[in-house]
N, C-alpha and C positions, 0 to 999 in steps of 0.2 A: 345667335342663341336668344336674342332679346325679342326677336319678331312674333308675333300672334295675331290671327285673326279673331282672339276670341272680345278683345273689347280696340274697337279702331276710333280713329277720328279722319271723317271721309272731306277731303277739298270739290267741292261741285266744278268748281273751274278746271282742275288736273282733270289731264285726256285719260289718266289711269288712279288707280285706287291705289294706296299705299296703308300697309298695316303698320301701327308703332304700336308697343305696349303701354301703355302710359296706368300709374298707381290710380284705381278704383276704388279703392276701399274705406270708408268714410264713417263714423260711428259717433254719428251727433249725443245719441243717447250714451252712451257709456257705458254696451256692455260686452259682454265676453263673447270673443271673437268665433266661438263654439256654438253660438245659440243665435247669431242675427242672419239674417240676407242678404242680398245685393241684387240690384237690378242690374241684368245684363244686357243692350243692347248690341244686333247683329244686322247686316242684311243679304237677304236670301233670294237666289233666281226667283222670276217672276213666272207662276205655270199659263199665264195664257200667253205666250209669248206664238210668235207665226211659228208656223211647222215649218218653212224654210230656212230658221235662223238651227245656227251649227251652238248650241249650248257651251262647247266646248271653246270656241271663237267670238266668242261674242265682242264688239265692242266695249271698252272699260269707260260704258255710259249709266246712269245712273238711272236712267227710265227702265232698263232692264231688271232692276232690284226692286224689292220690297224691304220696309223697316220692320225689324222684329223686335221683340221684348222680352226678355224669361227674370223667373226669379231664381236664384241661386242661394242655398247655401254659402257662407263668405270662407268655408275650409271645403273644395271642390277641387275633383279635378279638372273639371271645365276652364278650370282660372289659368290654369300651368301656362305657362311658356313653353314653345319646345326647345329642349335642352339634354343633352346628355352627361352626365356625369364617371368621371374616370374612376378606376382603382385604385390603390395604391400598388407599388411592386418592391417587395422585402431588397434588402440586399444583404447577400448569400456573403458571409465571411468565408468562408473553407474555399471561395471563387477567388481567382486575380482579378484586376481592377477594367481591365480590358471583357472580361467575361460577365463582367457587370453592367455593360452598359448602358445598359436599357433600364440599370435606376436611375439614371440621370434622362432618360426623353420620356419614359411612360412616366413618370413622377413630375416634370415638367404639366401635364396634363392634368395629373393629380391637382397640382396646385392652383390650376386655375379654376378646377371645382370647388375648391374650400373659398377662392376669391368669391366665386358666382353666388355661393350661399352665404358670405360674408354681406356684397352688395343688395342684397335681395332684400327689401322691406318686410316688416312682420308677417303681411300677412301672404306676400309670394313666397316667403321662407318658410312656414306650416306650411302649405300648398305643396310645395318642392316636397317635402322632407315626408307628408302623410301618403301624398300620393304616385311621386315618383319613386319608380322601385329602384332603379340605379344610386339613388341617393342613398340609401339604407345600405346597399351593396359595397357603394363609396367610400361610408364611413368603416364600415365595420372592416374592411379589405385592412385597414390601416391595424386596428386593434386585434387583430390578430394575429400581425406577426410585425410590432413595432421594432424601433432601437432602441433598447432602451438606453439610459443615462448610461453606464458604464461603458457599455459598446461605442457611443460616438465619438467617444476619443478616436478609436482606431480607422476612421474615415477623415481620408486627408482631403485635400483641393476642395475642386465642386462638387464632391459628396455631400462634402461636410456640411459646406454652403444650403445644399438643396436637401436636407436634412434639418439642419434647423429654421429653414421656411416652413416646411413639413409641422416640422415640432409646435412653431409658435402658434401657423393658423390652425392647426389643429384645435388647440388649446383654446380659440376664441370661436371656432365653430362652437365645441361640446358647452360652451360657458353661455353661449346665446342658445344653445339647447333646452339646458334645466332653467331657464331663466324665462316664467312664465308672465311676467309681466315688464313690459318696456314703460309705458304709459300708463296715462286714465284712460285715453279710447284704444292703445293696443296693448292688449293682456288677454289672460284666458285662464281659468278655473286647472289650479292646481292637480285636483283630482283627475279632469278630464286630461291633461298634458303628462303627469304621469304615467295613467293607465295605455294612452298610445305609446311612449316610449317603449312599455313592457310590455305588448303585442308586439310592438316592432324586433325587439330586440337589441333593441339601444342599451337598455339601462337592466343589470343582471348582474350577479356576483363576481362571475369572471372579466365583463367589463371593469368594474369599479375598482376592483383590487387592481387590474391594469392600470385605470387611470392611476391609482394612486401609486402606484411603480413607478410611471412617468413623470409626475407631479408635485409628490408630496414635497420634493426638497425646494421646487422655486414658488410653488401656488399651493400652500397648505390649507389657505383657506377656501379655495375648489376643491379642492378633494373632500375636507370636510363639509365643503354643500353637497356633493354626489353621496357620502356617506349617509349622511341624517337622510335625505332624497328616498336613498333606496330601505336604509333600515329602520326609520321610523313610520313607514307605510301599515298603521294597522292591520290594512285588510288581505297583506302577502305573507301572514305569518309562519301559517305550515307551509309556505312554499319555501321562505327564506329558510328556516327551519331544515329544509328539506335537503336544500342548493349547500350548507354550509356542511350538512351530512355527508353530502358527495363529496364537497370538496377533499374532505378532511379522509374519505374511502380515498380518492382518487391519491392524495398523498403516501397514504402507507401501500398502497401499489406500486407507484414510482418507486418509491425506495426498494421496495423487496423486488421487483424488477432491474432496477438497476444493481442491488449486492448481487442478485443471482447471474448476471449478464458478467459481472465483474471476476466473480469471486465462486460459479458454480450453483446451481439450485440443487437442492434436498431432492433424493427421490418421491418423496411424495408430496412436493412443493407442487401448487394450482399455478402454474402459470398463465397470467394476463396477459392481451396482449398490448402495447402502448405504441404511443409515435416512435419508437427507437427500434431500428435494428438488433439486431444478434449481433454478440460479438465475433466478428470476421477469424477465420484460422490463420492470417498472415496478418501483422500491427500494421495497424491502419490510423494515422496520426488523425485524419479526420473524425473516423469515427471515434474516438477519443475525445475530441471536441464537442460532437455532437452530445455524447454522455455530460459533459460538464457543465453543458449547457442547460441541459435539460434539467441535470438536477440544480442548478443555480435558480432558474426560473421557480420551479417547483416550489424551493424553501422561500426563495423572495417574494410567490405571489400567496403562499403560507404568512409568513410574517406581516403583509399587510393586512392579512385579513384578522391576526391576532391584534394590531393594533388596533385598528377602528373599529372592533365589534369582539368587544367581552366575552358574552357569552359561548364565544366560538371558543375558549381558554378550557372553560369547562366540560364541553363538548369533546375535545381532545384529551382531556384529563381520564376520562369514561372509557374513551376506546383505547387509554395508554399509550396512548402516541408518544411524550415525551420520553416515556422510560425506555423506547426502543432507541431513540437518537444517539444516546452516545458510544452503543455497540456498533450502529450505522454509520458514525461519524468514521469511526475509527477503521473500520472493515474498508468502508467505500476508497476513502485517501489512501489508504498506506495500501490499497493493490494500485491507483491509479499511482500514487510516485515511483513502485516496483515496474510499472509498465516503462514507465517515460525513461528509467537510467537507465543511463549507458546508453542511448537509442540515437541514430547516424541521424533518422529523421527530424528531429529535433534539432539537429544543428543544419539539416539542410533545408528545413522550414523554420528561420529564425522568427518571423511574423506571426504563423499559427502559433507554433509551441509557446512564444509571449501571451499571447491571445488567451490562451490554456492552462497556464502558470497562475496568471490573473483572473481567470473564474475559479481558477480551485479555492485561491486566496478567500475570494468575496462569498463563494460557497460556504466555506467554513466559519467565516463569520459571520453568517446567516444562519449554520445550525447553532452556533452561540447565542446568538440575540434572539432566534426560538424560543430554545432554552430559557431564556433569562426572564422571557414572558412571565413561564409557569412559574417561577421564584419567584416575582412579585407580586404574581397575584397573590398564591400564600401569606407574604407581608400585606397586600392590601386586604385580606379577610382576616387577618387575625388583627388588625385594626379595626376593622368592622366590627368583631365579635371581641372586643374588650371585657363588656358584662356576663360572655357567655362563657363558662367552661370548658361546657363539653364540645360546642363549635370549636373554638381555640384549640384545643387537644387534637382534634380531627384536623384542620390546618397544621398544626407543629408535624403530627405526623406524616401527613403529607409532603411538607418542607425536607426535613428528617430523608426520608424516604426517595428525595428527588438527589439528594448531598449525595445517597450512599451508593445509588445506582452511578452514579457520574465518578465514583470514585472507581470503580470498576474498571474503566477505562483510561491508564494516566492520561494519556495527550489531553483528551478531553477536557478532564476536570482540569488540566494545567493552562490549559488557553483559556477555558473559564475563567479563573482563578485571574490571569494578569489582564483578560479585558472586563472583569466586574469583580472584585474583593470579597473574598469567600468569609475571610475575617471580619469585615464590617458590616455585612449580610449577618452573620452568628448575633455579633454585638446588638443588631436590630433587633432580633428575634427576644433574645433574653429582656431585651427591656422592655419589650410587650407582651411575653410572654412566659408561662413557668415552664419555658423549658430547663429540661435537664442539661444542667452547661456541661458536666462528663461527654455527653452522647456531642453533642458542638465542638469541645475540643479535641474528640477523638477522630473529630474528620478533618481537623485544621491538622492531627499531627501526622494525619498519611498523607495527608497532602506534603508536610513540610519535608519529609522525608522520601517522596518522589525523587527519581535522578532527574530527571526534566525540569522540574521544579527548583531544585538547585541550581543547574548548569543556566534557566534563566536568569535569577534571580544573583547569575556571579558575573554573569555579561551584563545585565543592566546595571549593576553597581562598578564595573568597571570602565564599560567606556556603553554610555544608554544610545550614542547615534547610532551604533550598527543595529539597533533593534529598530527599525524601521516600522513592522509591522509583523505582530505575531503569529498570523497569520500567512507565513510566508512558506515555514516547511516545516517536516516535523521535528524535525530535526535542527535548533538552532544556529544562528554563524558563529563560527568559532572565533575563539577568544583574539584578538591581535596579540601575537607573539611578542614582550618588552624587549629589545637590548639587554644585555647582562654580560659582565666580565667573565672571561674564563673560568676564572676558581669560584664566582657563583655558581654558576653552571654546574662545577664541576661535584663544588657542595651538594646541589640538588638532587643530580644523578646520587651521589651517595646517600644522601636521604631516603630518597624514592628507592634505592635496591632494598635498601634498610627493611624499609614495611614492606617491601614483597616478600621477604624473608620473613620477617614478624607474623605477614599474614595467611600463613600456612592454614590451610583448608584442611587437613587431616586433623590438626591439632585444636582445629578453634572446633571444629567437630565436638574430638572426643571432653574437651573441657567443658562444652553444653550439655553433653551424655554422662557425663559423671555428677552431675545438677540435679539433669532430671534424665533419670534412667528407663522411665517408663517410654521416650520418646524414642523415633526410630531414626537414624540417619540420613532419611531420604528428607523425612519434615524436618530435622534441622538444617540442611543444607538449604531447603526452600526459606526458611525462615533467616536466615543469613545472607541469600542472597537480594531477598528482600528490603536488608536493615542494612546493605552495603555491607557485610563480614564486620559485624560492631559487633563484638558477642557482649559488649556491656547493655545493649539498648535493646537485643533478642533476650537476653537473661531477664532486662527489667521488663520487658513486654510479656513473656508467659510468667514473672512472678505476678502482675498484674491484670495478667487478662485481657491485655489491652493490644493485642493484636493484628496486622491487616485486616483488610473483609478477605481477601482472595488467601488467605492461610487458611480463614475456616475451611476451604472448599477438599485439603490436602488432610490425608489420614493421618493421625497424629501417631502412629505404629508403623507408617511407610518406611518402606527400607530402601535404602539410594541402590539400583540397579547399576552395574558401571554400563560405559558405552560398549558395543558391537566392536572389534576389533573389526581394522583397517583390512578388508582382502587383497592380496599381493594383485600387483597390477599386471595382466600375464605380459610374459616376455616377445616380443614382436622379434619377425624371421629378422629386420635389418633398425642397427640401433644408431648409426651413423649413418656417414657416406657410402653409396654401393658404387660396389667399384667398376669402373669401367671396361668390360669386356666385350670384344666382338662375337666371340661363339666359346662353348667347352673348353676348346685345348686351349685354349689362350689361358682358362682359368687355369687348367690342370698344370701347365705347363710354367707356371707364375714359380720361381724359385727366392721370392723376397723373404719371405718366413721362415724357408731354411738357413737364407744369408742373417739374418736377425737374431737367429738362435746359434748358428756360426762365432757368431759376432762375440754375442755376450757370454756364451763358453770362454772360448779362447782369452775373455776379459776376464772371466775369474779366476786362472791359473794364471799363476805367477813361478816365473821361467829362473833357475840361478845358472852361471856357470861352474861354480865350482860343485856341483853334483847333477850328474847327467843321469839317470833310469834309465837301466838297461831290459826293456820288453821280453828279451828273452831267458832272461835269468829268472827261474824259479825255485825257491825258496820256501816252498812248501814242506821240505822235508827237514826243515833245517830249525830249531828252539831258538838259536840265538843268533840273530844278524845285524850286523852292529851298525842300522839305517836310520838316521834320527828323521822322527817325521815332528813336522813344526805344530802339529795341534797336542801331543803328546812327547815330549821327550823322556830316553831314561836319564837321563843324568840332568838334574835340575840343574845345577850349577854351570855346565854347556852352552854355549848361546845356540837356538834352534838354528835349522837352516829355513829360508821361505820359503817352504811350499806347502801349498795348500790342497789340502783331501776333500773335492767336493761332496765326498760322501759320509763325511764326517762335521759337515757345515754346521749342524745341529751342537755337538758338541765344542766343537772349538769356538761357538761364540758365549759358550755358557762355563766362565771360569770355575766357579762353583762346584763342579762338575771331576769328579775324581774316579779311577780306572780300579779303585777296591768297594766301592759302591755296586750292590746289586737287587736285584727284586725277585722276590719269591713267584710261586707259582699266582696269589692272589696281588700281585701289583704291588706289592707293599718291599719297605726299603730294609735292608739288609746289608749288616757291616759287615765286612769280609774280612779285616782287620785281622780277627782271632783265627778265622776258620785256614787251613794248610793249604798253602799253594800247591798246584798240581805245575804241572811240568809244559804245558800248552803257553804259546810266547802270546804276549798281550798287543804283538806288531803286527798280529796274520790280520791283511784283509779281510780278509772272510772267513769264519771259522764254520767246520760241517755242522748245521743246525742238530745232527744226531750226537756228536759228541758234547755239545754246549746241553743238551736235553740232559745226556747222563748224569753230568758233573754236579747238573743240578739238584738231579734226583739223589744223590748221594750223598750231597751235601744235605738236603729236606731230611733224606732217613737217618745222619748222622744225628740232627738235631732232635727228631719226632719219631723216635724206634715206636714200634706197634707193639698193644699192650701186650697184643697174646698171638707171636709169631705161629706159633704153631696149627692155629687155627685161623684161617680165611676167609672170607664171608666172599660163598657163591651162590653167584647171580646168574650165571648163565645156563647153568642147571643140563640136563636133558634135552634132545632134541623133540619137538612138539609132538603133543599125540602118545609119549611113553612115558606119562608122570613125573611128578615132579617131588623132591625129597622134602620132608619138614624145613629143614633147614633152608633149603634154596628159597622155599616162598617167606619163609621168615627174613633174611635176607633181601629180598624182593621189593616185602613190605617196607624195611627201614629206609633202604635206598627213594623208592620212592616218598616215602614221608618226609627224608631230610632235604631231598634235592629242593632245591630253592628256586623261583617262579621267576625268577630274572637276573641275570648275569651278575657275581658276586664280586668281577676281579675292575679290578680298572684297568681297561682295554687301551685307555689313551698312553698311560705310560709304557704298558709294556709293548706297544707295538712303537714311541717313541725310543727305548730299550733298544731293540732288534734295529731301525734303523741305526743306530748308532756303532752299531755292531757290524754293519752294511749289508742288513736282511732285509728284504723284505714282507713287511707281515701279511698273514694271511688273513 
């Protein structure tokens, strides 16, 4: 690689010519490496040579040459060495380590380019780097698809190793880059070294915010020389201008690109297209990763550029960028933790899904530290604007205005809240400013009364090492369970039923509706479930006004709709085990359910000897037969015999239950007590449902004679077609006027009656 014939030193004595490179470059005067010459010496075939001799064979004598001289430019291609410079080659996490290999040989090459431009002198190193095109290709291979810091944790062995060789010459290549002067006699004019950088496309927004990704946390002070480098360039200002434009388009793409990848796009959402796929119709743990990556990159190479370059605050401020974050924050995560649970992948890619768990983390605290930009800037211009009023006002509202959109969102504003103090943020503002401390405490007390916001704030006070990092899920770890005695315990549980009893939803309802009546059911129950069911802190909230932001949004006359009832689950042909049959007759032919019903007859009759039923003996024509049956005896004082009437089940388990007891024709109960026994024995099995009809009917007319026997009210009148009489349609009328629109009797008793009696009803 070192070899050239463009500057040699020739041996007269050697049978052959040997090229070496040897450092030319010489600047007695002392100026910039941009603007002097060099004298090149070379030697060149000689043209009157014999026609004989083979040009190509010639002896490696020195009579055959001529000396030559040129002047050169001292930043030339002419000057180069021949030399090639390598790539760099990513390495692909969603790959096994095996499928990677080729970061460890192509990267090996890698690194010996960053040596070759490391060893190069000033002025072979400009040479290299203006005129050789692989060197530009070289570097920039690297910068666009680095590791960054977070990522190298998870390369082990000689990854790791050839990864932070990678990392460090990197870092002293790009530092002998911006680094326009080494010397007195090697240097070169700022302007001229920048302006090739930015033709080359070295030095650009999305480089610099790179480096400073890679950077910032071991070499602050490079990064801050790249930063001032690129943004203090008077003469790039609409272009920087331009490039921070894009950036900042390019971000609100990504995000609504990835909610709508996640979470659905609007029908008349513009969809862009980006480096990310579509989401796949079958969970694909990769691309999952891909997503988390992408958006982690995105906010982290956002957040550097909010760091080092101000203006870019306000620029985001203009297009609203922050006020969309924490509906994004909130949308984006809580569909990617709904993807990941419960998922086999996950536990059978324990390395990815780590991999993945850990950019969501870092992701989220990157749309926080976003965030926390535009607050500060706020506090740093209403420091600014001290003397100004009306400036300050327009900051406070600003401020104001960043509080209430993030309150919208709990998670959000609650990870805010415990990684920067919403409260001592407030405390700032009021001491430099006339805000309204009402409007500041009214956002510290939705805050305080967040569920989130509690349940952190009761884990950190009780045991703060499980909270590791709050950014870990949305959902905090739960509390460690203490030891406790039984009868605590047991206390507790009755405590805890206590106020599930106390805190009856129907009742704390209608108690806030008898308050304020003009409200409707539907807004107090939102207003309750908001205040945790406190109806002291919902009552003091609408006496005061001072209620959520997300209540205003609910009609203050909503009426609580109840839910949809549950539709029955339909009945499947088999609800158990099917049973195992070879063909039809085996089923048909299956006598276990008559043996079952066999079984538990014969269980319910209870057998005596000393009374035997004789089947043939009928007794129908007979009032009194002197048969005691054990569900009804006549002579109380007899001890029964046991047997049992399974037709009479119903009554003999109901003591209660008395044989002068009856019901009218409308269900209703009726003492028989007074009414004359008729002569029908109260022992007959079955009594003719025609005779049981009469008795009844005569007993009804004894009690309810008709006013006026003598006249009858007919309905059936004439046969059709031969008129009909005054009276019959008068008659007609009342009938149909009184008849009643739905059965008047209760059908359950008296068809429970009739069994009892051993009928069956109709």
């Amino acid at each position: 690689m070192m070899e050239s014939n463009e500057n040699s030193v020739i041996d007269p004595d050697d049978e052959g010519i040997k090229y070496t490179y040897v450092n030319v470059f010489k600047n007695p005067n002392k100026l910039p490496i941009n603007i002097i010459h060099l004298e090149k010496r070379y030697l060149e075939l000689r043209k009157d040579l014999p026609s004989d001799l083979d040009g190509t064979n010639l002896p490696k004598c020195q009579k055959f040459y001529d000396r030559k001289a040129i002047i050169l430019p001292a930043l030339d291609k002419r000057w180069l060495p021949k030399c090639i410079l390598y790539k760099f080659e990513p390495y692909i996490f969603t790959l096994s380590k095996e499928e990677n290999s080729s970061f460890i040989s192509d990267n090996t090459l890698f690194i010996g380019a960053l040596e070759y431009l490391l060893n190069c002198n000033f002025h072979q190193f400009w040479c290299t780097i203006l005129f050789e095109p692989t060197a530009v290709v070289s570097l920039r291979s690297f910068l666009l698809n680095p590791v960054l810091p977070h990522q190298s944790k998870y390369l082990k062995g000689e990854f790791s190793d050839i990864n932070k060789t990678i990392f460090s010459l990197f870092l002293l290549v790009y530092e002998r880059l911006t680094t326009f002067k080494v010397s007195e006699t090697e240097f070169m004019t700022p302007d001229f070294g920048l302006k090739k950088l930015l033709e080359l496309k070295l030095i650009n927004l999305p480089i610099v915010t790179t480096l400073g990704a890679l950077y910032k946390k071991i070499n602050l002070d490079f990064v801050n020389k790249v930063m001032l480098l690129y943004f203090d360039d008077t003469s790039q200002l609409d272009f920087q201008f331009k490039e921070v434009e894009q950036t900042i388009n390019q971000t609100l793409i990504a995000l609504d690109t990835i909610n709508g990848h996640l979470c659905g796009f609007q029908k008349d959402a513009l969809i862009v297209p980006i480096s990310l796929k579509p989401r796949p119709a079958v969970f694909n743990l990769e691309w999952v990763y891909s997503v988390v990556n992408y958006l982690l990159n995105t906010m982290y190479f956002l957040n550097v550029m909010l760091e080092f370059y101000k203006p870019s605050i306000e620029m985001c401020l203009e297009k609203d960028l922050p006020f969309r974050l924490p509906s994004t924050y909130v949308s984006i995560y809580r569909e990617l933790y709904e993807m990941l649970d419960d998922r086999d992948e996950v536990l059978i890619h324990p390395e990815l899904s780590g991999m993945i768990f850990d950019e969501i983390n870092l992701g989220r605290a990157q749309f926080v530290d976003t965030y926390h930009f535009f607050v500060t800037h706020c506090l740093d211009k209403a420091l600014e604007y001290m003397n100004d009023d009306r400036m300050q006002n327009q900051i406070v509202e600003m401020y104001l205005k960043l509080m209430n959109t993030a309150l919208d969102d709990e998670h959000f504003i609650c990870d805010y809240d415990v990684e920067y103090n919403i409260a001592s943020q407030n405390e700032m503002f009021e001491s430099c400013t006339s805000v309204d401390r009402t409007r500041t405490q009214f956002i510290l007390d939705c805050l305080l009364k967040y569920r989130r916001y509690k349940t952190l704030q009761k884990i950190s006070s009780l045991k703060p090492d499980t909270i590791e990092d709050v950014f870990k899920k949305f959902k905090p770890p739960e509390i460690v369970k203490e030891e406790v005695s039984p009868q605590v315990v047991g206390a507790k549980q009755s405590v805890i039923s206590e106020k599930k009893k106390e805190q009856d939803v129907e009742s704390m309802i209608k108690e806030i509706m008898e308050m304020f009546p003009h409200l409707g059911d539907g807004f107090v129950l939102a207003c309750l479930e908001a205040y945790d069911y406190n109806v002291a802190e919902v009552t003091n909230a609408i006496l005061e006004q001072s209620l959520q932001v997300q209540l205003y949004d609910i009609p203050f006359d909503k009426i609580r709709i109840p839910p949809d009832p549950v539709a029955n689950k339909p009945m499947m042909a088999h609800t158990g085990k099917k049973p195992e049959y070879d063909d039809a007759l085996k089923l048909l032919n299956d006598k276990k359910d008559m043996e079952r019903i066999k079984i538990w007859v014969l269980d319910g009759i209870q057998y005596s000897n000393d009374y035997i039923y004789d089947d043939e003996y009928d007794d129908r024509d007979f009032d009194h037969v002197p048969m005691k049956v054990a569900d009804n005896p006549i002579d109380e004082g007899e001890p029964s015999l046991p047997t049992f009437n399974p037709n009479r089940g119903e009554l003999a388990s109901d003591t209660s239950y008395s044989s002068d007891e009856e019901y009218d024709d409308q269900g209703k109960h009726v003492d028989n007590k007074a009414a004359p026994k008729d002569n029908s024995s109260k022992l007959n099995f079955c009594e003719d449902p025609a005779v049981i009809r009469e008795r009844r009917e005569q007993r009804y007319r004894s009690k309810h004679p008709p006013k006026n026997p003598q006249q009858k009210a007919n309905v059936e009148g004439k046969p059709k077609g031969h008129g009909q009489d005054k009276n019959v349609q008068k008659a007609r009328d009342k009938k149909e006027t009184q008849k009643s629109s739905k059965a008047n009797h209760n059908r359950k008793s008296g068809a429970s009656w009739k069994r009892s009696r051993g009928m069956i009803p109709s």
